[in-house]
N, CA and C atoms as a LAMMPS dump frame, in Angstrom:
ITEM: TIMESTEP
0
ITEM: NUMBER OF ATOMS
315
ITEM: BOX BOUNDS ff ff ff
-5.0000000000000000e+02 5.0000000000000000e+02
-5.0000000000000000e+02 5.0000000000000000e+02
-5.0000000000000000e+02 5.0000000000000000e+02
ITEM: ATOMS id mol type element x y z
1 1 1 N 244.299 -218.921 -229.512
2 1 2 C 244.073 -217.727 -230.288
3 1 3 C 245.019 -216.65 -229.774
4 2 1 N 245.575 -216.087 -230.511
5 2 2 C 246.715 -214.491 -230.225
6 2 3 C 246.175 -213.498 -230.646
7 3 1 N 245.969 -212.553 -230.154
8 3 2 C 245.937 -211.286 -230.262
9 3 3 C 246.713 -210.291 -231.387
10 4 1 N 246.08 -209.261 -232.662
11 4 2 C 247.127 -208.857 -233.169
12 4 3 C 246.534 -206.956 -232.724
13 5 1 N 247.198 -206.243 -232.818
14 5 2 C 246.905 -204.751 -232.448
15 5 3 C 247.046 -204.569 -234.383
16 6 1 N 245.794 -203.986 -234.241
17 6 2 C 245.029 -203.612 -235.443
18 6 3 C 245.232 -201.934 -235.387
19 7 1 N 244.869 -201.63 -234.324
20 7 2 C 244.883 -199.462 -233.789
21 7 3 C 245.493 -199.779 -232.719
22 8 1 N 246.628 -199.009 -232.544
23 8 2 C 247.285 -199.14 -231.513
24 8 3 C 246.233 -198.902 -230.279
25 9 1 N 246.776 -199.66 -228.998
26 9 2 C 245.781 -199.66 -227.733
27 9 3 C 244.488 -201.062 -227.878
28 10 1 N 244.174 -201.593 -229.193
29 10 2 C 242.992 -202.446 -229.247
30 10 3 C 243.593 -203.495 -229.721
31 11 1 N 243.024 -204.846 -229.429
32 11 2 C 243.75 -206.124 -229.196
33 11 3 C 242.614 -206.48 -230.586
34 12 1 N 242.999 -207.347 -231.308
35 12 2 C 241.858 -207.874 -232.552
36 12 3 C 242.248 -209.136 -232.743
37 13 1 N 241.26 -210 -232.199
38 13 2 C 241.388 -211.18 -232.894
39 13 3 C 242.182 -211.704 -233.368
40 14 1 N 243.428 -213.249 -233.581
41 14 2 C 243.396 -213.087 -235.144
42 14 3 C 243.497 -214.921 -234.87
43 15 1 N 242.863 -215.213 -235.816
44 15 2 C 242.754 -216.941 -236.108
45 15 3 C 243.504 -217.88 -236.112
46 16 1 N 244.206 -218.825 -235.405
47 16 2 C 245.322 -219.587 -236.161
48 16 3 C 244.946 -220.617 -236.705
49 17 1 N 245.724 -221.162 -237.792
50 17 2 C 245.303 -222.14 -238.707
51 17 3 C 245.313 -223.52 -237.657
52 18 1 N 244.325 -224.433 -238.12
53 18 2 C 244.181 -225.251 -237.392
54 18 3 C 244.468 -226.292 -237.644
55 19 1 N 245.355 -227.084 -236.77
56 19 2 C 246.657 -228.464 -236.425
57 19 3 C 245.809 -229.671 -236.875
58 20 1 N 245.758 -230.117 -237.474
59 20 2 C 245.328 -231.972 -237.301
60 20 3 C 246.714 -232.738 -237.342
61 21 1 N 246.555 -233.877 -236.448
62 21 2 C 247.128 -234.697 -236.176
63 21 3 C 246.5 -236.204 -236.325
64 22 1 N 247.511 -236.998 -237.472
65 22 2 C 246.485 -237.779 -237.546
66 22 3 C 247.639 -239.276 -237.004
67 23 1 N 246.978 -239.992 -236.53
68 23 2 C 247.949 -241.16 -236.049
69 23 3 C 248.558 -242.201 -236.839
70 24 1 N 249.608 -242.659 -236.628
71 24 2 C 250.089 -243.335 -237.767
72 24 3 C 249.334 -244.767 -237.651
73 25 1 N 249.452 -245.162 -239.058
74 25 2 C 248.878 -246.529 -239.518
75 25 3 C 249.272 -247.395 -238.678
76 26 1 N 248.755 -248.552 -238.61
77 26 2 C 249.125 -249.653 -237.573
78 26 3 C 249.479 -250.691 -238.429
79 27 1 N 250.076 -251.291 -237.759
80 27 2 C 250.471 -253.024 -238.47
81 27 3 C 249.952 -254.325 -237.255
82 28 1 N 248.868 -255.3 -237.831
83 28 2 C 248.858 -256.101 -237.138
84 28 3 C 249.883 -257.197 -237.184
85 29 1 N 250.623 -257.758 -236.113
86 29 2 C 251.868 -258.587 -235.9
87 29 3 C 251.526 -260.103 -236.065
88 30 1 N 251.939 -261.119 -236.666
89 30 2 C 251.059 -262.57 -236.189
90 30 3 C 252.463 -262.956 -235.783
91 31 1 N 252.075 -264.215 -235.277
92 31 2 C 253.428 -265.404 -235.052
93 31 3 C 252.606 -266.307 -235.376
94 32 1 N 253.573 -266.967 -236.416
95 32 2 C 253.429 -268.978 -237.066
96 32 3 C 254.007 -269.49 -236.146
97 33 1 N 253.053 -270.72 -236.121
98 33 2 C 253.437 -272.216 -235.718
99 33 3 C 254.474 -273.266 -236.359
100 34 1 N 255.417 -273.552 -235.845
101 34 2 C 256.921 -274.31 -236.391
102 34 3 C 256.458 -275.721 -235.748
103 35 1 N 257.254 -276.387 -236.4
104 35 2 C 257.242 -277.941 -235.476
105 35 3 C 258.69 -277.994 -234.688
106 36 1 N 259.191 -276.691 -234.067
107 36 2 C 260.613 -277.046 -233.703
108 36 3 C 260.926 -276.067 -232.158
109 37 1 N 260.646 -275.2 -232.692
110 37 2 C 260.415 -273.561 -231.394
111 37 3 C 259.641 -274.055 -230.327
112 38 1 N 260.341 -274.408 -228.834
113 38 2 C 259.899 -274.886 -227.86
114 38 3 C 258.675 -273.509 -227.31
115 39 1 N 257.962 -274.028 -227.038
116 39 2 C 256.43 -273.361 -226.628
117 39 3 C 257.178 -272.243 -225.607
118 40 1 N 258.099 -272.411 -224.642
119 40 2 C 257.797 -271.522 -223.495
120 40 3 C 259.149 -270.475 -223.915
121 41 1 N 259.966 -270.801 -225.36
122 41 2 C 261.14 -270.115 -225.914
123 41 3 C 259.858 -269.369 -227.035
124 42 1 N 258.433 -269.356 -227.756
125 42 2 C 257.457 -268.375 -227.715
126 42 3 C 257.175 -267.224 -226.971
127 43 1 N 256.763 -267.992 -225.411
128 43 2 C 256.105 -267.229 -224.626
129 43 3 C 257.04 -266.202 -223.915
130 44 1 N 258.262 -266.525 -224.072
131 44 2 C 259.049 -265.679 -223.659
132 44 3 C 259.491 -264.37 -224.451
133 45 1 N 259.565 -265.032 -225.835
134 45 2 C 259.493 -264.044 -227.133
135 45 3 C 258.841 -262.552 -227.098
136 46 1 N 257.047 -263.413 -226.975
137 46 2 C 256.083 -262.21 -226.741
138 46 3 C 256.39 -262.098 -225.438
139 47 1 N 256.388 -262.342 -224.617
140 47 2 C 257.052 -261.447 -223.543
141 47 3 C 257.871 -260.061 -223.295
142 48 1 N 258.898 -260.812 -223.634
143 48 2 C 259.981 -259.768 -223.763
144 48 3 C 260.02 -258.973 -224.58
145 49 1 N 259.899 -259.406 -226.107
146 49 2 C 259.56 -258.542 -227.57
147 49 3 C 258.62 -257.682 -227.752
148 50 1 N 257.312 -258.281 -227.203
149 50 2 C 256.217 -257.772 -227.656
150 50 3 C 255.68 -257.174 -226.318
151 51 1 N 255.903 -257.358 -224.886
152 51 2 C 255.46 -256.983 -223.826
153 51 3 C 254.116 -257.071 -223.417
154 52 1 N 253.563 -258.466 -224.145
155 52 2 C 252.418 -258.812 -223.469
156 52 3 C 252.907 -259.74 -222.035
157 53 1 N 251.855 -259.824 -221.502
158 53 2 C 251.469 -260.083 -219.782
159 53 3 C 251.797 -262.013 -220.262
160 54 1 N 252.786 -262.725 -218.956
161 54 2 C 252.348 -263.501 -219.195
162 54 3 C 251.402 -264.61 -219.448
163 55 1 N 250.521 -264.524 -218.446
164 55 2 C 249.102 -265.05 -219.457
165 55 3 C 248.609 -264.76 -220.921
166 56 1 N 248.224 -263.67 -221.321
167 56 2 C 248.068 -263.459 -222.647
168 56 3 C 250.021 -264.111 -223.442
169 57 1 N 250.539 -263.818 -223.47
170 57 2 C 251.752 -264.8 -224.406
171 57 3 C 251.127 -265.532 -223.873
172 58 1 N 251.227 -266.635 -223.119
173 58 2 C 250.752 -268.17 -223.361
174 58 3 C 249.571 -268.406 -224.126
175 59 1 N 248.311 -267.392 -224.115
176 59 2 C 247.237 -267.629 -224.886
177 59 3 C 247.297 -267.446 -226.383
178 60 1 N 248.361 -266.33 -227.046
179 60 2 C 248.577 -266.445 -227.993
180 60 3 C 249.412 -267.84 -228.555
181 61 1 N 250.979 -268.221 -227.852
182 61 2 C 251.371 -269.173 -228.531
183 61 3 C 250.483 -270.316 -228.479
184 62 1 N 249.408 -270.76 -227.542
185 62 2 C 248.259 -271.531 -227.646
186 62 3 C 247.878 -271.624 -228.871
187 63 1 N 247.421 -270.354 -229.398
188 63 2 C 246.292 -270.239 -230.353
189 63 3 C 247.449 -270.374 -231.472
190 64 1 N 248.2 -270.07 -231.361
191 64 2 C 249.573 -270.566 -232.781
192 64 3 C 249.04 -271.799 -232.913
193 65 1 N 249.878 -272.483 -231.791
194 65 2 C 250.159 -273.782 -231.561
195 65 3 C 248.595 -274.442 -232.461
196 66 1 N 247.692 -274.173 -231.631
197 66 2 C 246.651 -274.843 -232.532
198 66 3 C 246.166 -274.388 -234.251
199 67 1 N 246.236 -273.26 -234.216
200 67 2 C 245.874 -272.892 -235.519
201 67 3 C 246.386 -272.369 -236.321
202 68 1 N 247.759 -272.671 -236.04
203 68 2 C 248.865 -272.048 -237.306
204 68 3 C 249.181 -270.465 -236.907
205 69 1 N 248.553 -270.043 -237.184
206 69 2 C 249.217 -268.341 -236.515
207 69 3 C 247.876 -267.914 -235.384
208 70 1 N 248.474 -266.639 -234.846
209 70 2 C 247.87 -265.973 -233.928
210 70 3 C 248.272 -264.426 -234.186
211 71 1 N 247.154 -263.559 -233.955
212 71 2 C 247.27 -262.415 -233.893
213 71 3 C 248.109 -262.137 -232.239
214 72 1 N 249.351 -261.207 -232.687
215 72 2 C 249.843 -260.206 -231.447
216 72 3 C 249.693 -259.555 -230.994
217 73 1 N 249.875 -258.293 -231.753
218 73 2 C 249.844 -256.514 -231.277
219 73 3 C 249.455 -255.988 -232.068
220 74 1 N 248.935 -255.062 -232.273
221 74 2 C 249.171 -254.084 -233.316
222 74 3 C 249.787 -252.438 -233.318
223 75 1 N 250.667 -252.564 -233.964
224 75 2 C 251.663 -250.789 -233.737
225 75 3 C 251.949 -250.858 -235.068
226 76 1 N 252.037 -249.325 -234.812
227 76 2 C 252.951 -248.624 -236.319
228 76 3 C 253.794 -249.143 -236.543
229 77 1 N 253.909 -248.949 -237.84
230 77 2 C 254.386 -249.746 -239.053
231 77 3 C 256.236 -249.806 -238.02
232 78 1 N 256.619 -248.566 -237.536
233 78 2 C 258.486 -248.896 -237.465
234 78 3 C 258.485 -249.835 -236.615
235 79 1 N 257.955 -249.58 -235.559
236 79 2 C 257.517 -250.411 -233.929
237 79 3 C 257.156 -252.056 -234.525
238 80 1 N 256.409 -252.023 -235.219
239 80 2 C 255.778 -253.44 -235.852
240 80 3 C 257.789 -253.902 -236.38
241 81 1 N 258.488 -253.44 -237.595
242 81 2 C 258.756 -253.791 -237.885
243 81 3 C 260.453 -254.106 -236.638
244 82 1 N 260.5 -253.334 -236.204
245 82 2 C 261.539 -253.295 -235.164
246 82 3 C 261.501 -254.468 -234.129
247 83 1 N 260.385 -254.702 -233.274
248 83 2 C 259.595 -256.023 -232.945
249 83 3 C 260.116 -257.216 -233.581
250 84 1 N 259.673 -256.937 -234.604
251 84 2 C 259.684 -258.234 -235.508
252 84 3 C 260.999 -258.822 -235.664
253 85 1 N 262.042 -257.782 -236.333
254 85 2 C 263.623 -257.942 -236.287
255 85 3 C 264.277 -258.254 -234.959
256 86 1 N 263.504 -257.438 -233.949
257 86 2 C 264.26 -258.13 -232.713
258 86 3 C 263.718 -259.765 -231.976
259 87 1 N 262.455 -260.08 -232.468
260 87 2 C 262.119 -261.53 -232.125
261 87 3 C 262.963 -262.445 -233.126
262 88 1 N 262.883 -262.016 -234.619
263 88 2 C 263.789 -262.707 -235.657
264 88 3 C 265.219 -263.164 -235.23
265 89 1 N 265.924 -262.146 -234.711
266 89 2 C 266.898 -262.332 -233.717
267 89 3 C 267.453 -263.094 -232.799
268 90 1 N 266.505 -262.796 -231.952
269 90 2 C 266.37 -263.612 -230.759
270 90 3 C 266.066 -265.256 -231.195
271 91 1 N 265.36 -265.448 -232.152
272 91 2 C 264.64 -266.84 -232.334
273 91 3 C 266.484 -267.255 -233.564
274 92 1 N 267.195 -266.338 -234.302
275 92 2 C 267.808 -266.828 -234.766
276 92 3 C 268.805 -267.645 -233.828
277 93 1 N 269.914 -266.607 -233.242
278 93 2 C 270.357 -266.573 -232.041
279 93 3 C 270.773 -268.129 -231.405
280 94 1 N 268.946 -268.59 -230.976
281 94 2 C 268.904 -269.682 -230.464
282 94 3 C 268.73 -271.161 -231.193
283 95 1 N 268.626 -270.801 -232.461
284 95 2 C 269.031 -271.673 -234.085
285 95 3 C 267.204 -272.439 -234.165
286 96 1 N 266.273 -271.176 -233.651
287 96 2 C 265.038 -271.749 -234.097
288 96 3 C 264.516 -270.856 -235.494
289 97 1 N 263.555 -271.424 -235.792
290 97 2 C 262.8 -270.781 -236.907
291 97 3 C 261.33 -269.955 -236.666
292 98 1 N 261.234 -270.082 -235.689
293 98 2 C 260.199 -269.285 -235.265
294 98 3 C 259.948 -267.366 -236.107
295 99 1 N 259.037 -267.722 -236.379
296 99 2 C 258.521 -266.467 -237.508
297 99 3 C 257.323 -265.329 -237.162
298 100 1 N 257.534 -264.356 -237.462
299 100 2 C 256.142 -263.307 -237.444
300 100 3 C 256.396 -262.643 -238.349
301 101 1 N 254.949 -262.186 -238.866
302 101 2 C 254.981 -261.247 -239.874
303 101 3 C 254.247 -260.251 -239.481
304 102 1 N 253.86 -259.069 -240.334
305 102 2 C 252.655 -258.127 -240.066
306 102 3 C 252.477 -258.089 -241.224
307 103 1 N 251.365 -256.989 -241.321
308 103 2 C 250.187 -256.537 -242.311
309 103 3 C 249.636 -255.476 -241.748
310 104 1 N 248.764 -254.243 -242.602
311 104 2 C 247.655 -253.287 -242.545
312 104 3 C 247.169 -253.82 -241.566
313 105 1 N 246.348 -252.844 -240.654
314 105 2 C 245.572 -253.425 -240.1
315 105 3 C 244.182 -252.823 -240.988
């Protein structure tokens, strides 16, 4: 709150309009299961890409591995999509097909 001089010498109140901040939307990240993308050229992926811990990457490409996709991360939409282009990359790079997508969360 600031002060405005209303009579000179007297300080009055004066309101400021009030800020909301609202957080940006998220995107949940998956990675598919390939029959070709060596498991620990995954875990390195989310590793490095996504900056999960190595235990969790291994538990996700696990849960690929068995059930077709796995949930990653979830971040805003640029972060989601920036991620994504740089694993796309990386997995091109090394002439695999390894894939993620996102969605709303």
């Amino acid at each position: 709150m600031r002060l405005a001089a209303a009579t000179p010498g007297v300080a009055t109140p004066v309101a400021e309009p009030e800020v909301r901040v609202r957080p940006a939307p998220r995107y949940k990240v998956f990675v598919h299961n390939d029959d070709v993308t060596p498991m620990l050229f995954v875990v390195h992926v989310l590793h490095g890409v996504f900056g999960l811990g190595a235990r969790r990457a291994a538990e996700v490409m696990l849960e690929a591995h068995t059930s077709g996709v796995a949930f990653v991360i979830a971040l805003p939409l640029e972060q989601a999509e920036f991620r994504v282009d740089q694993a796309h990359a990386q997995a091109r790079a090394a002439r695999y097909p390894l894939t993620f997508t996102y969605e709303p969360e």
